[in-house]
N, C-alpha and C positions, 0 to 999 in steps of 0.2 A: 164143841162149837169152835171154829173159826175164829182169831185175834190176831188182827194187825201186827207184825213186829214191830215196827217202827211207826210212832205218833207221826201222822198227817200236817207237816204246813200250814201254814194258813195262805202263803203264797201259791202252791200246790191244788189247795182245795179252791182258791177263788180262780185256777187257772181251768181248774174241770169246770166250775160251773159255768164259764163265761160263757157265752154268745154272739160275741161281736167276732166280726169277720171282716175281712175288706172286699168291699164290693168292684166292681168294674164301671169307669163314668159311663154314665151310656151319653154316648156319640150317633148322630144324624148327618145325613148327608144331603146339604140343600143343595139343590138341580137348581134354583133362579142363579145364584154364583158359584156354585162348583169346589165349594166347601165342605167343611166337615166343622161342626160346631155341635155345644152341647143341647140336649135336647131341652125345649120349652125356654130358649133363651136367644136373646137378638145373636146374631153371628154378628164379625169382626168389621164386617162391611156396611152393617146397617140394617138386615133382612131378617124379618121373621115370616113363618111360616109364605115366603116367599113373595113378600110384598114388602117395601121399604119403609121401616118405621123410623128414624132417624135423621134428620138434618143434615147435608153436607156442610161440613166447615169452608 
């Protein structure tokens, strides 16, 4: 039967099991201002889903 040479890590073994990964922001492109902002969130100008939620200053 098959034996390791060399004892396993513990930095090693929690680097196999991990899961995490880095995901990509997801980005939308609002057509009412011709932006890109992140999605499910007011843009810079004051717009959500293409209607102004925001107060001017």
């Amino acid at each position: 039967m098959a034996v390791p040479a060399r004892h396993t890590s513990k930095s090693k073994k929690n680097l196999r099991r991990t899961h995490y990964k880095l995901t990509a922001p997801s980005v939308s492109f609002d057509e009412t201002t011709g932006d890109y902002h992140h999605s499910h969130r007011v843009s810079l100008k004051g717009y959500y889903k293409g209607r102004k939620v925001t107060k001017e200053a």
